[in-house]
C-alpha positions, 0 to 999 in steps of 0.5 A: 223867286225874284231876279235878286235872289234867283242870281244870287242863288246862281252864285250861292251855287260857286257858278262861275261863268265867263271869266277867270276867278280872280285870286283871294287872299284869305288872310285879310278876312279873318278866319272866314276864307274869302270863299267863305265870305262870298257865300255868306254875301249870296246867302244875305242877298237870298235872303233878303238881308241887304245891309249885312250883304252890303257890309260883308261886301265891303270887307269881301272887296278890301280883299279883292277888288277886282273881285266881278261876283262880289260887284254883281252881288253888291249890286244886287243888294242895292237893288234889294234897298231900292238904291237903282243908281248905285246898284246899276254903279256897282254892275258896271263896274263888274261888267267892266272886269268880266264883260260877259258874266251872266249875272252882271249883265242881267241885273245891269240890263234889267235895271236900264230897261225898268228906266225905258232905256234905249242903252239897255239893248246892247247889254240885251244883245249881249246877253242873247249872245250867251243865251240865244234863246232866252225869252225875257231878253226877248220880251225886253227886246221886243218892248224896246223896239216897240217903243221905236215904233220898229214893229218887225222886229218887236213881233219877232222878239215878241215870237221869241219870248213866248210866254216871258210876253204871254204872262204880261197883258201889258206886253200882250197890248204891244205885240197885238198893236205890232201886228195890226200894225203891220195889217196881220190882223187875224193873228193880232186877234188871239193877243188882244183876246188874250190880253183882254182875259189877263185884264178885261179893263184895258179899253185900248185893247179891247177897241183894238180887237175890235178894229182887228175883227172889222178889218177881219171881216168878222162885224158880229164879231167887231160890234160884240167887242165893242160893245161894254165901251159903247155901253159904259162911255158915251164920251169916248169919240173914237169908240163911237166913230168906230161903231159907226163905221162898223154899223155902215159897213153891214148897212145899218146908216141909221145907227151909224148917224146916231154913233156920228152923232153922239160923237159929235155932242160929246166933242164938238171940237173933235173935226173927225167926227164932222169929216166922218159924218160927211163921208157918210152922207157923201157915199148916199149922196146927201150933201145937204145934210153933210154941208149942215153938219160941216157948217156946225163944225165949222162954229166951233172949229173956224180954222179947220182946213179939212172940214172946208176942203170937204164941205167943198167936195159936198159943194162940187156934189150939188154943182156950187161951183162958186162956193166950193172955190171959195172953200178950196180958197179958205182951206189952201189960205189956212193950211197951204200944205193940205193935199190929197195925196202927199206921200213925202208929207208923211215920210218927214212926219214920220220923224217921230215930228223931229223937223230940224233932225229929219231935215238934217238926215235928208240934207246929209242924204242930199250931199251923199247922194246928188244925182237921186231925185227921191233924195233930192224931192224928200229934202225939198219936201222936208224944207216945206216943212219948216216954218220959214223955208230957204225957198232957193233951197227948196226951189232948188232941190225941187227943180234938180229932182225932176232934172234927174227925173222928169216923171217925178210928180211928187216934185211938180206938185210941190213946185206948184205949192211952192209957186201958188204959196209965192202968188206965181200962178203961171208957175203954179199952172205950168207945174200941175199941167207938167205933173197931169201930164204924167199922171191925170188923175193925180188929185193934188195937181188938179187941186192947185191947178183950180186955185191958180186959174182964178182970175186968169183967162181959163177960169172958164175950165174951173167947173170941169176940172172941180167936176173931175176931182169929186169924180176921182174922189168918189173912185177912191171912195170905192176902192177905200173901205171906211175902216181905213179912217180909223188908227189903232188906238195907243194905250196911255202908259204902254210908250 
């Protein structure tokens, strides 16, 4: 049974729910009481019959126009005629005379969400409030949040919705992305496995689950998933990046360096593949090899920070000092926000990449809030992200934000940026040594301190302190498995 008729079965049914009938005059409808002819809608719209619905509802209305069945019942014979926008008029309209009538609120709500309309979960939530239960709000509920990458609450929904979702391999997708997301891994297992026996094509699920099973622990498990895509599709870099990182981790390098590869000859314009290929051969201390295959990278991709920021870590590892100043130079030149560790960084990426809105909410935090130096260090961050900074702003709310906090490293790295950006080495050296001083170990500082020591009287510390950073890095390298380089695949349609 569709929505359309199973509501007009409901009101077929004389259900009336929420609101007081109005009063019919049976008069003006000839010898058919107006009753009479509200049934006779019903039974049209049941039946598919959508144009008598409509007539006989223009008649029903001359008669009663504040008459919220008679609206709800038009709207659904325009849905039936596939004319969405005066159906969604005409629920309105019903919703305006009786805001809680069920039906109404369940064609209005069903047809903005079919338009991916964020103004379709109030009417949701309205519904929930009569129906606190009801699992298709729920499942609707929990898409909507899902599209606002607000995966908390899209699981709890999805929780809700039982098998309103379950039916759906499409929603399946969503609820086990959520939950990966949030790092609930073993439970996003069954969902993708789920999914997969709805629809065993979907290829973002199927390389999810993988990445689930991986991170799991389960790489018998990984490998068997990932498979028919390795089989069927050489092209696909990700799927081949992953396999390698899956086939790394249970020790088998020779079969990841073919996945790296492939990869790399499928795409090689792809720089994750050369940066995973050089944290391969980093890890069994070939540099050599990774500085070879950085060096084809960088023929085809010349303006890539990262892969000279990681050739010069390789460079550190053969102790070429010299050559790997000049790639921390070249990579700080092309990219001078490129960090290690930049937190701040992702907090106004996360704006959905909204710059102008995310530094508009942050200005707005400063003002309300002037003594936080968290506040005040995530407007001088967000400042940073523009194409031409104010730089007194910015400086400004930098410099007030370790005022309030003086342990604020965030804040003297991005003050050391700002001045080595600037040409103020001694600014940019007085800034690193302040954030060292506070954390020595905090790789970003160390970074600009290298750069800004260039040509000044302590270049003489350079070696050390590059030797300090490859040190540091390869602790990290320990306590960060390499499944942590890759994301959860978005499905192309799901958002």
């Amino acid at each position: 049974m569709t929505v359309i008729t199973s509501l007009a079965q409901l009101l077929l049914g004389a259900t009336i729910l929420y609101a007081p009938l109005g009063r019919l005059d049976a008069q003006q409808t000839g010898a058919a009481s107006q009753q009479e002819l509200l049934r006779r809608i019903a039974s049209d719209v049941q039946h598919g019959d959508f144009g008598a619905a409509l007539a006989s509802s223009s008649v029903a209305l001359r008669a009663a126009p504040n008459d919220y069945r008679i609206w709800t019942l038009r709207a659904m014979a325009y849905s039936g005629l596939k004319n969405q926008p005066s159906s969604l008029t005409a629920s309105q309209h019903a919703l305006k005379i009786a805001p809680y009538y069920l039906p109404a609120l369940e064609g209005a709500a069903q047809l903005k969400y079919e338009q991916g309309n964020e103004s379709a979960r109030p009417l949701l939530l309205r519904i929930l409030s009569l129906r606190p239960n009801d699992p298709t709000t729920h499942g609707m509920l929990a898409v909507l949040d899902y599209r606002k990458n607000d995966c908390s609450s899209a699981v709890s929904h999805f929780q809700q919705a039982g098998t309103a979702a379950s039916l759906q391999p499409d929603s399946l997708a969503m609820y086990g992305r959520c939950l990966a997301t949030l790092e609930r891994f073993q439970e996003a297992i069954p969902i993708f496995e789920q999914a997969l026996s709805l629809d065993s094509s979907m290829h973002s699920v199927r390389y999810n689950l993988a990445l689930c099973q991986w991170n799991s622990g389960d790489t018998t498990d990984a490998l068997a998933s990932l498979q028919p895509l390795v089989a069927t599709d050489q092209s696909d870099g990700r799927v081949l990046q992953l396999a390698a990182g899956i086939y790394e981790s249970i020790g088998d390098t020779q079969q990841a360096i073919d996945m790296l590869r492939k990869a790399i000859l499928a795409n090689p314009k792809n720089p994750d593949a050369y940066l995973q290929f050089a944290d391969l051969t980093y890890e069994h201390g070939s540099p050599k090899i990774g500085i070879d295959f950085l060096n084809a990278g960088l023929t085809q991709l010349p303006q890539e920070a990262h892969l000279y920021l990681v050739r010069g870590i390789l460079l550190c590892q053969l102790g070429e000092f010299t050559k790997a100043f000049d790639d921390f130079q070249t990579a700080n030149r092309l990219d001078p926000g490129l960090s290690y560790a930049d937190v701040a960084k992702g907090i106004v990426e996360s704006q959905v990449h909204k710059t102008k809105e995310a530094l508009a909410q942050f200005r707005a935090a400063a003002r309300e809030h002037p003594n936080e130096a968290l506040t005040l260090y995530l407007l001088a961050e967000a400042l940073s992200q523009e194409e031409k900074p104010d730089l007194a702003e910015e400086i400004g709310a930098a410099k007030r934000a370790i005022q309030l906090d003086p342990k604020l490293v965030a804040a003297q790295d991005l003050l050391a940026g700002i001045y080595l950006r600037e040409g103020e080495k001694q600014q940019a050296i007085d800034h690193s040594e302040a954030a060292l001083a506070v954390e020595p170990n905090d790789q970003q500082a160390l970074y600009h301190l290298i750069l800004a020591l260039r040509n000044t009287e302590r270049k003489g510390e350079i070696p050390t302190l590059l030797k300090r950073i490859s040190e540091l890095r390869q602790a990290d390298k320990a306590d960060a498995p390499q499944k942590r380089l890759h994301q959860l695949y978005e499905a192309p349609g799901l958002k």
